[in-house]
N, CA, C and O atoms as CSV, one atom per row, in Angstrom:
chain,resi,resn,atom,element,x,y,z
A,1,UNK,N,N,0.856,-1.177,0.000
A,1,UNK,CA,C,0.000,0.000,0.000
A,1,UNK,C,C,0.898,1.234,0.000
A,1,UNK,O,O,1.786,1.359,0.843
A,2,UNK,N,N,0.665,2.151,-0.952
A,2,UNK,CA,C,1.507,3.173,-1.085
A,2,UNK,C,C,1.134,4.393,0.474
A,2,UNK,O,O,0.241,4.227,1.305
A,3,UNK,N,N,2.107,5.487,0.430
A,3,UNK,CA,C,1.893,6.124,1.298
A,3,UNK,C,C,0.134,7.173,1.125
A,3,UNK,O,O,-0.746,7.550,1.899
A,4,UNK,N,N,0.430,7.268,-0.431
A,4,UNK,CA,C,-0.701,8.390,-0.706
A,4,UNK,C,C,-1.960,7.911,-0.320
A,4,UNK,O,O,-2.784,8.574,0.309
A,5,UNK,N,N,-2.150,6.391,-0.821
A,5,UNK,CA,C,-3.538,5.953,-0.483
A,5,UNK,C,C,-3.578,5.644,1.772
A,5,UNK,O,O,-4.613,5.557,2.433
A,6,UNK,N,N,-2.515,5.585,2.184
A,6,UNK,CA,C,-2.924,6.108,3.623
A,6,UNK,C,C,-3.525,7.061,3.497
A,6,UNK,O,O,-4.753,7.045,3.571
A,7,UNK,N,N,-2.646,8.458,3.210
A,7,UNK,CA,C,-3.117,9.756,3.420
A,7,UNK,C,C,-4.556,9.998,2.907
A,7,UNK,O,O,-5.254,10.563,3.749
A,8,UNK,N,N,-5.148,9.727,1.790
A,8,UNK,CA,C,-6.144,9.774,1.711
A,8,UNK,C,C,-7.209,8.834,2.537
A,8,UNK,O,O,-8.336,9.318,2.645
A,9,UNK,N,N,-6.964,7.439,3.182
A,9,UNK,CA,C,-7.915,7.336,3.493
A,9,UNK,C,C,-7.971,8.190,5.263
A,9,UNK,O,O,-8.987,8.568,5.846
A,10,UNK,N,N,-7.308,8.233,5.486
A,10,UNK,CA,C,-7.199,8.857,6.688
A,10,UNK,C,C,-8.341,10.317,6.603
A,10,UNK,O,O,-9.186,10.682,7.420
A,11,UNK,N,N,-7.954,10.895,5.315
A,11,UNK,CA,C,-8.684,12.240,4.919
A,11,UNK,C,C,-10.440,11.982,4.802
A,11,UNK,O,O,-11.218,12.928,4.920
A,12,UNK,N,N,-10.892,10.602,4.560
A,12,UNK,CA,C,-11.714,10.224,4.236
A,12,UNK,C,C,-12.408,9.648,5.276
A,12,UNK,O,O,-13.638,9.617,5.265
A,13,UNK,N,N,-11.367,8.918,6.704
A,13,UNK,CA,C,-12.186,8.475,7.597
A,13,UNK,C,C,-12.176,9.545,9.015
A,13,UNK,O,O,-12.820,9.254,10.023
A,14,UNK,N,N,-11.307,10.865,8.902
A,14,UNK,CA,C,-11.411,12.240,9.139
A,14,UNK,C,C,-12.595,12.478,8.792
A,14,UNK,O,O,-13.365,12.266,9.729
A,15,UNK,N,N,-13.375,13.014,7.364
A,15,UNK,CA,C,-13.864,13.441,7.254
A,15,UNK,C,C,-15.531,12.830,7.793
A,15,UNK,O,O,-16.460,13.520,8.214
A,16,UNK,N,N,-15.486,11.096,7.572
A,16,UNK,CA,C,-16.320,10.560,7.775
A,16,UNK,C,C,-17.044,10.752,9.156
A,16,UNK,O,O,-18.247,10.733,9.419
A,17,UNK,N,N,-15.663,10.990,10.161
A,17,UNK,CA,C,-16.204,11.310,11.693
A,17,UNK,C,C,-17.051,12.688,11.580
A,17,UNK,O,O,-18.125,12.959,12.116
A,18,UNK,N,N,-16.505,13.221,10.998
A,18,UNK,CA,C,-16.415,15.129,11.198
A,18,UNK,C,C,-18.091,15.464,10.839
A,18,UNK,O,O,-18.744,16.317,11.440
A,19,UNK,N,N,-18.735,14.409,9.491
A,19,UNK,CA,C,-19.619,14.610,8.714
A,19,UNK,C,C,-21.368,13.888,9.006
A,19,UNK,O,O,-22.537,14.270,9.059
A,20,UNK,N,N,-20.419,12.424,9.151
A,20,UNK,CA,C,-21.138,11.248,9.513
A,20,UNK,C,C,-21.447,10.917,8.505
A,20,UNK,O,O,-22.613,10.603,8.742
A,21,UNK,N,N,-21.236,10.647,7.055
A,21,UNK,CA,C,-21.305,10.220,5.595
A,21,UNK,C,C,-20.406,8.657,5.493
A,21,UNK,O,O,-19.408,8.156,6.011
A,22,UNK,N,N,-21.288,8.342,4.648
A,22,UNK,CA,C,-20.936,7.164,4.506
A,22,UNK,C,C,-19.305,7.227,3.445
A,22,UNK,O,O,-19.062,8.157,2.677
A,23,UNK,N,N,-18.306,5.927,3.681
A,23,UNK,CA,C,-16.972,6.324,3.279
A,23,UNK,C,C,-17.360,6.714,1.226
A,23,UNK,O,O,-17.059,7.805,0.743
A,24,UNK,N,N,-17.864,5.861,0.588
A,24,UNK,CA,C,-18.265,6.618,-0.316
A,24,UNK,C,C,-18.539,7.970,-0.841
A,24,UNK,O,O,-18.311,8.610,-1.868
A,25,UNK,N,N,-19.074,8.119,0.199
A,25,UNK,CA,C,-20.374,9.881,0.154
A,25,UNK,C,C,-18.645,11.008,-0.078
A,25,UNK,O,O,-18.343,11.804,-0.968
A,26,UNK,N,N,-17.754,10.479,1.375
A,26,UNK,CA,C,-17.004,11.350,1.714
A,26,UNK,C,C,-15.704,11.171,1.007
A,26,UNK,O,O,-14.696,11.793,1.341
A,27,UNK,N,N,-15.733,10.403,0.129
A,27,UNK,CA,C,-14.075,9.535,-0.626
A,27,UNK,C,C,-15.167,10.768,-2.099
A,27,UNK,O,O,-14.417,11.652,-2.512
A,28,UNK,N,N,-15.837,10.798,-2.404
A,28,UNK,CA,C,-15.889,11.446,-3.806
A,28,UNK,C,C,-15.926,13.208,-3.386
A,28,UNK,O,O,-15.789,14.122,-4.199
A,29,UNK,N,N,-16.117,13.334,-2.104
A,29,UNK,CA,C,-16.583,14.951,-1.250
A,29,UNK,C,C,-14.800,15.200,-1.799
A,29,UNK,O,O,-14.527,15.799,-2.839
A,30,UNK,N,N,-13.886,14.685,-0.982
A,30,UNK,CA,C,-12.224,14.630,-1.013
A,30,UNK,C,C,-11.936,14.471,-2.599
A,30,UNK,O,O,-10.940,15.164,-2.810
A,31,UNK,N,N,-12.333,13.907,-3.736
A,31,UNK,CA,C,-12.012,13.874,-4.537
A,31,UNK,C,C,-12.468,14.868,-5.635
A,31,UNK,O,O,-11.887,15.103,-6.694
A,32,UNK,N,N,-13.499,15.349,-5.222
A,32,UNK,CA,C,-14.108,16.266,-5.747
A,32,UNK,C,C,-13.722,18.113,-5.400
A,32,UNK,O,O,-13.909,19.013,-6.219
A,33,UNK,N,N,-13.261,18.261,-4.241
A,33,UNK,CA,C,-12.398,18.911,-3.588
A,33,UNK,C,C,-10.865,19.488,-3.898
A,33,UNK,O,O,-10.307,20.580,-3.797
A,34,UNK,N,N,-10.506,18.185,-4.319
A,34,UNK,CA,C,-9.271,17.770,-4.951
A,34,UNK,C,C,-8.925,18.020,-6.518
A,34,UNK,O,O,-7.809,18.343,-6.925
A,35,UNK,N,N,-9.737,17.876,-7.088
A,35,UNK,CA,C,-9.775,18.154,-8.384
A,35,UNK,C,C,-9.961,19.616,-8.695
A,35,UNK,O,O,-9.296,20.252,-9.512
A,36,UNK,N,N,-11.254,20.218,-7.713
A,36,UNK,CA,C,-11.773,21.617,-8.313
A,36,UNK,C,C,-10.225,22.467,-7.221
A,36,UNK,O,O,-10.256,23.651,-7.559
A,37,UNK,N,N,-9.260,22.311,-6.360
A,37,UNK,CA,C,-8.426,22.983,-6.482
A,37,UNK,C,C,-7.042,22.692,-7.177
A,37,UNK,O,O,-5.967,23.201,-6.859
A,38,UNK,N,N,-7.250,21.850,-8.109
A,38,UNK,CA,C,-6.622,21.876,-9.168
A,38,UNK,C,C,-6.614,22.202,-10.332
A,38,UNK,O,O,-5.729,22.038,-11.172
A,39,UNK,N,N,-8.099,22.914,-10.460
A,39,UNK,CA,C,-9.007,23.498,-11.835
A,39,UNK,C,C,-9.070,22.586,-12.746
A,39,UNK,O,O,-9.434,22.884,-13.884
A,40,UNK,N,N,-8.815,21.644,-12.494
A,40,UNK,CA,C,-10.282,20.882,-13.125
A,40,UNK,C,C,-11.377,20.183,-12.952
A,40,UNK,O,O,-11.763,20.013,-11.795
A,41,UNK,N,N,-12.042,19.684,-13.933
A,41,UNK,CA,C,-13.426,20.078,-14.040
A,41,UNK,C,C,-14.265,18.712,-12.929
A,41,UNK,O,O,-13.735,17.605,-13.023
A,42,UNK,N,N,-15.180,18.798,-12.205
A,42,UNK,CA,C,-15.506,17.616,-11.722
A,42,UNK,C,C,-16.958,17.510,-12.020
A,42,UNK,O,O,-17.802,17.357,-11.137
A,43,UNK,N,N,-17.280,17.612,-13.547
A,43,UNK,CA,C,-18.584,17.128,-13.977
A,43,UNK,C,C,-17.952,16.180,-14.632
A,43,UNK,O,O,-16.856,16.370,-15.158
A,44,UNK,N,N,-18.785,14.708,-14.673
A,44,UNK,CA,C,-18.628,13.970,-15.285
A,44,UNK,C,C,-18.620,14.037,-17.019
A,44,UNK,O,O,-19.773,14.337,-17.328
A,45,UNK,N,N,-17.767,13.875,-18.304
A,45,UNK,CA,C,-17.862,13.843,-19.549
A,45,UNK,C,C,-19.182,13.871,-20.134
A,45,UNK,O,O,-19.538,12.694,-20.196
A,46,UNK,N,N,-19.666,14.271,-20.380
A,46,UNK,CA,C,-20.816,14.094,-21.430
A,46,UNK,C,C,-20.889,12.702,-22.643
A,46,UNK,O,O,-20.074,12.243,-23.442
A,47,UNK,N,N,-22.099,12.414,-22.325
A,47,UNK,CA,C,-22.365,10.840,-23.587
A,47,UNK,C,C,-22.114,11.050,-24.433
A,47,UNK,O,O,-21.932,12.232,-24.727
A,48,UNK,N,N,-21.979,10.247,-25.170
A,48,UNK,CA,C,-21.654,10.728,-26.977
A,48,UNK,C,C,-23.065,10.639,-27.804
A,48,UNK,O,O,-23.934,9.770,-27.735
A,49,UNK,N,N,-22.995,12.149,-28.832
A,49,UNK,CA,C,-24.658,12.022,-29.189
A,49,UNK,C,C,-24.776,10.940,-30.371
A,49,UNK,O,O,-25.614,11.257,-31.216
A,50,UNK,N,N,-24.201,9.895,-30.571
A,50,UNK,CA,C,-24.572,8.696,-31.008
A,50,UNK,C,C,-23.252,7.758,-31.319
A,50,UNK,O,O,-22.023,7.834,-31.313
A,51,UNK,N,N,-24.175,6.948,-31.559
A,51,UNK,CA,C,-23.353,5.205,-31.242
A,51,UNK,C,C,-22.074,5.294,-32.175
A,51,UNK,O,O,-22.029,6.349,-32.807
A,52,UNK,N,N,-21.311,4.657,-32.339
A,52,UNK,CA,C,-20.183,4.523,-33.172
A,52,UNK,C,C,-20.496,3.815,-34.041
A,52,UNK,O,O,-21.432,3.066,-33.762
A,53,UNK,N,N,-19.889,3.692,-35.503
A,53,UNK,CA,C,-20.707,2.617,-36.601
A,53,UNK,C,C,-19.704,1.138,-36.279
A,53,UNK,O,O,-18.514,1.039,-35.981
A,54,UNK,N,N,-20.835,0.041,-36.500
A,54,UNK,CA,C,-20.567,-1.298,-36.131
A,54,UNK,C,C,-20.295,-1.761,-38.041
A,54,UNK,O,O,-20.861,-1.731,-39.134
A,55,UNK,N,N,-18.394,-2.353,-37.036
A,55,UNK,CA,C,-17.843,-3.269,-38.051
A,55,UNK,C,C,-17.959,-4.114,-38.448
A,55,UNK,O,O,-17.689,-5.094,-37.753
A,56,UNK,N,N,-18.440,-4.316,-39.839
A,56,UNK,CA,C,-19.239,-5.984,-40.157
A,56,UNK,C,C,-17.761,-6.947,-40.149
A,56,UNK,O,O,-16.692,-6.567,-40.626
A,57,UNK,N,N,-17.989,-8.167,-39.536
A,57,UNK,CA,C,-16.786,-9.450,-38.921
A,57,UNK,C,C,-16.263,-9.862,-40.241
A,57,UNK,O,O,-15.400,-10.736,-40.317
């Protein structure tokens, strides 16, 4: 186990006390956190507005 994934879960079961959120709720709160002070974006990609064309075998 690397050091970083301690530090984060520690940040996560910190936060879990602090909040009372389930480790999920509070592992995407930290990651989401994490990202927007790094400027970028934490909306998920957008779908693609259609299918890709299927290669006949």
């Amino acid at each position: 186990m690397s050091s970083g994934n301690k530090k984060l879960k520690r940040l996560v079961r910190e936060r879990m006390e602090r909040t009372g959120e389930r480790y999920t709720t509070a592992l995407a709160a930290i990651q989401r956190e994490h990202a927007a002070s790094r400027g970028q974006s934490t909306e998920a990609p957008a779908p693609p507005t259609e299918a890709p064309p299927v290669t006949p075998r």
